[in-house]
C-alpha positions in Angstrom: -36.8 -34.4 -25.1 -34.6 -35.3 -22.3 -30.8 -34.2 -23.5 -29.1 -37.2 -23.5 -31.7 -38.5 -26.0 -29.4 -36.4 -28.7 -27.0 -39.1 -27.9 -26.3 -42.7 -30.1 -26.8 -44.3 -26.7 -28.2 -44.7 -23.1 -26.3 -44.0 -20.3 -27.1 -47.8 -18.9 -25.6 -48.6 -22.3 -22.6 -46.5 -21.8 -21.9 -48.0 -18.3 -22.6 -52.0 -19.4 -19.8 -50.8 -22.1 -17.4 -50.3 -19.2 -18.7 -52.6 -17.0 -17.5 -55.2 -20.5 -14.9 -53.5 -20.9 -13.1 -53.4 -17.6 -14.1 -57.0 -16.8 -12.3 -58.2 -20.1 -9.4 -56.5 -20.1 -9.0 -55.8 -15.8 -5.2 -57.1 -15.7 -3.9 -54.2 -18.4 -6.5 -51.8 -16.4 -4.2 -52.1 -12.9 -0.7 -52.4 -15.1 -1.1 -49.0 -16.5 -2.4 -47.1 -13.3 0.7 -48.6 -11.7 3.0 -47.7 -14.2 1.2 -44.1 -14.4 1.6 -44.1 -10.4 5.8 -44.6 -10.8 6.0 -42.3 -13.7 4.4 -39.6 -11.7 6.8 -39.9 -8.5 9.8 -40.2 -10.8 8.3 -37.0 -12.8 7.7 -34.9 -9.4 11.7 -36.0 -8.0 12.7 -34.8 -11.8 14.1 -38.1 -12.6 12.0 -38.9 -15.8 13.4 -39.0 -18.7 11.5 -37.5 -21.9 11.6 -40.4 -23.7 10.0 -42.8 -21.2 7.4 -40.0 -20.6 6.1 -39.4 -24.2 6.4 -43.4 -24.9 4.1 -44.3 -22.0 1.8 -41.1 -23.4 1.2 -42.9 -26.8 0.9 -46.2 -24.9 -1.9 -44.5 -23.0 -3.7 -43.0 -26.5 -2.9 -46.5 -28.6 -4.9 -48.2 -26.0 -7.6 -45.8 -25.2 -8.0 -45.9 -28.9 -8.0 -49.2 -29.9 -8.7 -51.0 -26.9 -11.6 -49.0 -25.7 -12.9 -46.9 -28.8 -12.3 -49.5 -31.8 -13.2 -52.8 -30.3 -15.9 -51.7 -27.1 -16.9 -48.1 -28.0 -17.8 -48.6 -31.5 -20.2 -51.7 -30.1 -22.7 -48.5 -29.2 -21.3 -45.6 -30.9 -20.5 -45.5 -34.3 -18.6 -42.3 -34.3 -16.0 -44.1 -32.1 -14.2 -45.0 -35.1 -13.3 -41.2 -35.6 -12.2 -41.1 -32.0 -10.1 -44.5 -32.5 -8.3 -42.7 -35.6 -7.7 -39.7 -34.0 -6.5 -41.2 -30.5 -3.7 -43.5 -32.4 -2.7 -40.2 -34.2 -2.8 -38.8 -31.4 0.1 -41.6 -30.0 1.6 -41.7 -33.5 2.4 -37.6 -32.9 3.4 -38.5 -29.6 6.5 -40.6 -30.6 7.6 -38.4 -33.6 7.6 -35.2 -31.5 8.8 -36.7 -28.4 10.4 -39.6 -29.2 11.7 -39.6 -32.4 12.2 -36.0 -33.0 13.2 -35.4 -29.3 11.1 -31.7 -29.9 9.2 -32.5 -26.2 11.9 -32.1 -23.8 10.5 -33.2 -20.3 11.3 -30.9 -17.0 9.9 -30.1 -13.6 9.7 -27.3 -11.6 8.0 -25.2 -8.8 6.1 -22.6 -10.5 2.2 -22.5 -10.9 2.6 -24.3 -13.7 4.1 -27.0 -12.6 1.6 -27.1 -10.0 -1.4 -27.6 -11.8 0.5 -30.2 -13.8 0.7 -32.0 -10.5 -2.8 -31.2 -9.8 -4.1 -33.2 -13.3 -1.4 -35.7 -12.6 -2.7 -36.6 -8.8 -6.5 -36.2 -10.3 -5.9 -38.6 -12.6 -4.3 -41.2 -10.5 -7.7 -40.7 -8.2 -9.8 -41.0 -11.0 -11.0 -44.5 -9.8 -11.6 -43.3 -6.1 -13.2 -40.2 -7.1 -15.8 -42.0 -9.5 -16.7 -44.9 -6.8 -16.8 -41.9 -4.4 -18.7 -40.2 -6.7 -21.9 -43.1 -6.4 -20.7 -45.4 -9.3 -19.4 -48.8 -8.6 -17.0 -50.6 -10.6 -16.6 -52.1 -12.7 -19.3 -50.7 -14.5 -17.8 -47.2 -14.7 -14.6 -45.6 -16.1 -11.4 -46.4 -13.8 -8.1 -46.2 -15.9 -6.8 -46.6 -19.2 -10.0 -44.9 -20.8 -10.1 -41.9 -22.7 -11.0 -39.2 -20.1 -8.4 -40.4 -17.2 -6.0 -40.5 -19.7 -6.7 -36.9 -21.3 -6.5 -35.5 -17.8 -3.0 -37.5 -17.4 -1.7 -36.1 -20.4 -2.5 -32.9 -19.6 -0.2 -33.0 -17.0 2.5 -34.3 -19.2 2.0 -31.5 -21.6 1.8 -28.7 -19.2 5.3 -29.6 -17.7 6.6 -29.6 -21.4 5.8 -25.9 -22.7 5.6 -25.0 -25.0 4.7 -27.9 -27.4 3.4 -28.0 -30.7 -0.6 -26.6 -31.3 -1.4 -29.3 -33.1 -0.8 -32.1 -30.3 -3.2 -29.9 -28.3 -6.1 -30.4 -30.3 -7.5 -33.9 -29.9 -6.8 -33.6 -26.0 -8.8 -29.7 -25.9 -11.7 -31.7 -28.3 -11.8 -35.0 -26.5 -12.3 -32.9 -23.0 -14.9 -30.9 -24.4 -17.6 -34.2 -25.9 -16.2 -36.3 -23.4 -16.7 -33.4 -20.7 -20.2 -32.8 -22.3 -21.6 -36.6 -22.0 -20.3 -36.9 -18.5 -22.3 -33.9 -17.6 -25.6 -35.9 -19.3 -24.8 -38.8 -17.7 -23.8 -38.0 -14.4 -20.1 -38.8 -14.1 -18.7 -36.2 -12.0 -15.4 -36.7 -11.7 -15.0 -36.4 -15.7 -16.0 -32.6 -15.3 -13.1 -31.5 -14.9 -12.2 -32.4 -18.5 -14.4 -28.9 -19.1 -11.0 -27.3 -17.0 -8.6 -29.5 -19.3 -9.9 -28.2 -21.8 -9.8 -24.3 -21.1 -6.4 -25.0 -19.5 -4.9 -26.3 -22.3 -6.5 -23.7 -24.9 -5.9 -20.6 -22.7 -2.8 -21.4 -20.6 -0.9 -23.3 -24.0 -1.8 -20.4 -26.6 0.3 -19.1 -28.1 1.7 -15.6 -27.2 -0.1 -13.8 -30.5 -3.6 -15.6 -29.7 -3.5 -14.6 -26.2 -2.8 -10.7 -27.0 -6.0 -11.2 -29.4 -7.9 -12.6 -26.1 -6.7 -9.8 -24.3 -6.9 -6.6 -26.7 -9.4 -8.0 -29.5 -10.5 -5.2 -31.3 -8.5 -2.1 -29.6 -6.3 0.0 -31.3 -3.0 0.3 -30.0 -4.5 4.1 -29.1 -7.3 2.1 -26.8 -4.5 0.0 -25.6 -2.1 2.9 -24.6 -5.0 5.1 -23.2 -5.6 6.3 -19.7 -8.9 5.4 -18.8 -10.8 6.6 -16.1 -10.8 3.6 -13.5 -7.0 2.4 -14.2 -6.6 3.8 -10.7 -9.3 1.2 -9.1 -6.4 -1.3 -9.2 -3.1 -0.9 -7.8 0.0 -2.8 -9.6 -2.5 -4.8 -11.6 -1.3 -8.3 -12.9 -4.3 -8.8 -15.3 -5.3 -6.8 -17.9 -7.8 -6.9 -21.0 -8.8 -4.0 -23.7 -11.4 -4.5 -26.0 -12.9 -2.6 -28.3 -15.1 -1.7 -31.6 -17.0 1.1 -33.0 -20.0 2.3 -33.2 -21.9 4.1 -35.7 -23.9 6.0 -32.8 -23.5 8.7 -30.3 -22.4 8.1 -27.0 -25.9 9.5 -25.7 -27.0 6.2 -28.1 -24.9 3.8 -26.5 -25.2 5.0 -22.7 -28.7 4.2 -21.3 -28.1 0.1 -22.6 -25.3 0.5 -19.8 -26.1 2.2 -16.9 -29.4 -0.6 -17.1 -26.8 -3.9 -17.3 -27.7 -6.7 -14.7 -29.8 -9.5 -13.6 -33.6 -8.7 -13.7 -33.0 -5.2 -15.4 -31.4 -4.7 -19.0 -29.4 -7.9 -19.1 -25.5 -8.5 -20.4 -26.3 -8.4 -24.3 -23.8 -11.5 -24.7 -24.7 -14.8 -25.2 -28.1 -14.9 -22.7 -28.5 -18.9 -23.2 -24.9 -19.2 -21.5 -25.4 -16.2 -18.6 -28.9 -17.8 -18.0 -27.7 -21.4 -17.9 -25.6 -20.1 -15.0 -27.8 -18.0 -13.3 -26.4 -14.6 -14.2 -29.3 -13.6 -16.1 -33.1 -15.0 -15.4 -34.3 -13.3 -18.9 -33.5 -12.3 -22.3 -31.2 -9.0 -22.2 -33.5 -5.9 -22.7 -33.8 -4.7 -27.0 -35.6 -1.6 -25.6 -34.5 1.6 -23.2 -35.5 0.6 -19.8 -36.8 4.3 -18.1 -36.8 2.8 -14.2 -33.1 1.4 -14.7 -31.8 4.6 -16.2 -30.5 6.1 -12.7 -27.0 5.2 -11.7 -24.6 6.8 -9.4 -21.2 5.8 -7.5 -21.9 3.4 -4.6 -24.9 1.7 -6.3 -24.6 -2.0 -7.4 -25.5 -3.9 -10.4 -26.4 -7.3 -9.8 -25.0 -10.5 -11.2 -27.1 -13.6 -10.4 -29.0 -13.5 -7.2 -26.0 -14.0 -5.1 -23.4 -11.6 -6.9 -23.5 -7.7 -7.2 -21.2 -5.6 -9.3 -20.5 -1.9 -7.2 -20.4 1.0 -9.0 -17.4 3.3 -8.8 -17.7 6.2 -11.1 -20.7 7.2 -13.4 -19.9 10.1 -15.6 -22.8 9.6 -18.3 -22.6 9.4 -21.4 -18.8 8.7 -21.1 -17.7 6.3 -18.6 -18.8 4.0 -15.9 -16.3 2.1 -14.0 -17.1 -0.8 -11.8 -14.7 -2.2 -9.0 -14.5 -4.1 -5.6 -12.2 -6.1 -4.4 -12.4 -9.4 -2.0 -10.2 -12.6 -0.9 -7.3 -10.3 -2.1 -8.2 -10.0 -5.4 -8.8 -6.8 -6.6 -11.0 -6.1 -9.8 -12.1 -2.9 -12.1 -13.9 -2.9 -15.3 -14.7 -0.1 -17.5 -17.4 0.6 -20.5 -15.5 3.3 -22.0 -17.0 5.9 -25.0 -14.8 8.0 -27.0 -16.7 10.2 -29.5 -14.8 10.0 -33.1 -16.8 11.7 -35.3 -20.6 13.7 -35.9 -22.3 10.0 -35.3 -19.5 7.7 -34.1 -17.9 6.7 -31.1 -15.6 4.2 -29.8 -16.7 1.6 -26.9 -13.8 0.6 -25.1 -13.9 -2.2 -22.0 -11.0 -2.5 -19.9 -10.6 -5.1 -17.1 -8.2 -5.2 -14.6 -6.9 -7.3 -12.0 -4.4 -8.3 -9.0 -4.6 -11.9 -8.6 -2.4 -13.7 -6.0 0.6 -15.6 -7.2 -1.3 -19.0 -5.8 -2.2 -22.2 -7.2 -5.9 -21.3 -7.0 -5.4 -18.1 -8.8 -3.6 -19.2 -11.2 -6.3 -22.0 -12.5 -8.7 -19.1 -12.0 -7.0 -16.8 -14.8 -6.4 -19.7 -16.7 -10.3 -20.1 -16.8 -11.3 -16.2 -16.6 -8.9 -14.8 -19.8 -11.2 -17.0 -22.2 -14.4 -16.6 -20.8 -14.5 -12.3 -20.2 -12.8 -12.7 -23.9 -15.7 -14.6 -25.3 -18.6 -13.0 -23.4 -17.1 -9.5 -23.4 -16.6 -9.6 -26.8 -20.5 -10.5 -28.1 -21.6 -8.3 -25.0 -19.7 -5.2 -26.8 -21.5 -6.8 -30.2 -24.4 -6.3 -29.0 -24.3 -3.4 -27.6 -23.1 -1.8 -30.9 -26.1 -3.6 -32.2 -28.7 -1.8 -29.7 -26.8 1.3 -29.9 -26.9 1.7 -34.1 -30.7 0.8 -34.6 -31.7 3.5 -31.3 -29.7 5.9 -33.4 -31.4 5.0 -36.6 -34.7 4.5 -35.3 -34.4 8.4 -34.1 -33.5 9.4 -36.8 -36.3 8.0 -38.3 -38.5 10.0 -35.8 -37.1 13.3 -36.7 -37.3 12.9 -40.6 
């Protein structure tokens, strides 16, 4: 069954909504991309005041929801009534934080931050250019004053106001990720980058406890404080991550699943639906000791993909293998640590380490890395705890 079958409608329903919609109601359309265009160069000369920002914000949300979700979304959809109620909450929060409350004060600035503000902002002042560019002609396809331009706007908005309240981050972060997921079903390019709205908002925005959890989930202030063999691989890092759990295995146990990681040998162990769906893995990740993948040594590489190679550093079985490289002038190291704590335990530690530049680019980059190494990392050292215990108990088993 074709994937956008899972969905209440057809994509040639989805696009004869718009087409309705933005034949109906074409006047409003241009009056709010014009007033967005004005906002945004009084916004970049730092002339906008917070007020006018955050009441144009919940103009943008009323609309989107009642305009578009309530009376020509719910016409094919009938969960668009949630997304009416939550968009005009989402306004509603809008002018009691901003407005009313005056807790969103509005600034501009020139740090990265700033800059990808500008980034969403410009993107979603091209939104109608990029989708005709894109293969779809007006005006049955999205142009302005819909949800996803207006989620991408917004995002702008609230990255210049940091930090704002969690809770006015949530409908944005969940409209980007179903809205993000149809457009990839139905073909609507430009809305893709909801999928970077999304991480944007959840990893830039966190708040400062959350991101030490991305960062050191699982390590022990020990793990966090320890020297570890390839801390040297990076010099004046800006990037860091520790993670760690035990294992109720020897390190001998836990070894041979690393030194045979990578594409067409042993696999990542993390989620292999995700790392197959973008080519880093062609396979299942190994459940069994691999014998032809079980030689490693310092110049080797594990592969990532078919394009993309991991070199190998240092290999000092069963105790630490370090990985490393460094290209475009970022420099990267990451290390599956094992620290024995007891007759049949040990402790796997996994420490990356960067030195981005302090760019634009780079900035988005980390913005989409911390999340993703923190959720893959993460069920990759699950699993490997997982392969690790039942090799153990399984020779056990043998020698009883």
């Amino acid at each position: 069954m074709p994937l956008e079958d899972s969905l209440p409608f057809t994509g040639t329903q989805f696009l004869d909504n718009l087409g309705a919609f933005n034949t109906a109601l074409w006047p409003v359309v241009i009056v709010l991309w014009l007033a967005a265009l004005a906002l945004t160069i009084q916004i970049v000369r730092g002339r906008a005041r917070a007020k006018v920002v955050w009441t144009f914000a919940a103009i943008l949300w009323a609309w989107s929801g009642i305009a578009y979700h309530a009376v020509y979304f719910t016409r094919i959809n009938p969960a668009a009534w949630i997304f009416a109620a939550l968009f005009v909450a989402q306004a509603i929060g809008f002018l009691w934080s901003g407005v009313s409350l005056r807790l969103l004060p509005f600034a501009w600035g020139r740090s990265p931050r700033y800059w990808l503000a500008a980034v969403f902002l410009a993107y979603s002042l091209l939104y109608p250019a990029l989708v005709v560019i894109a293969g779809h002609t007006l005006p049955r396809a999205p142009a302005f004053g819909v949800p996803c331009p207006t989620t991408i706007f917004t995002a702008g908005l609230l990255l210049a106001a940091m930090p704002v309240s969690r809770w006015l981050l949530v409908v944005p972060i969940v409209w980007s990720l179903v809205a993000g997921s149809a457009a990839f079903l139905f073909g609507v390019t430009p809305d893709l980058v909801l999928f970077l709205v999304a991480v944007t908002l959840a990893g830039c925005a966190l708040p400062a406890e959350l991101a030490r959890t991305l960062r050191d989930w699982g390590a022990a202030r020990a793990d966090v404080a320890r020297a570890m063999r390839g801390d040297g691989a990076v010099e004046h890092p800006n990037y860091s991550m520790t993670l760690g759990i035990d294992i109720r295995a020897r390190p001998d146990h836990v070894w041979p699943w690393l030194v045979q990681m990578g594409y067409r040998r042993g696999g990542l162990y993390s989620y292999d639906w995700l790392d197959r769906l973008f080519g880093y893995l062609d396979r299942p990740s190994a459940d069994r000791i691999l014998p032809e993948f079980q030689t490693l040594k310092p110049g080797d590489v594990i592969p990532i993909g078919r394009a993309t190679a991991f070199p190998v550093r240092t290999v000092e079985p069963p105790l630490a293998l370090v990985l490393a490289g460094e290209e475009t002038g970022f420099a990267w190291s990451w290390e599956l640590g094992l620290v024995p704590i007891g007759p049949d335990r040990t402790r796997l530690v996994s420490r990356n380490r960067g030195r981005m530049p302090a760019t634009l680019g780079w900035t988005l980059f980390r913005c989409v890395l911390e999340p993703a190494a923190f959720i893959m990392t993460r069920r990759m050292l699950i699993g490997l705890r997982q392969r690790a215990e039942a090799l153990a108990v399984s020779e056990r088993a043998r020698a009883a």
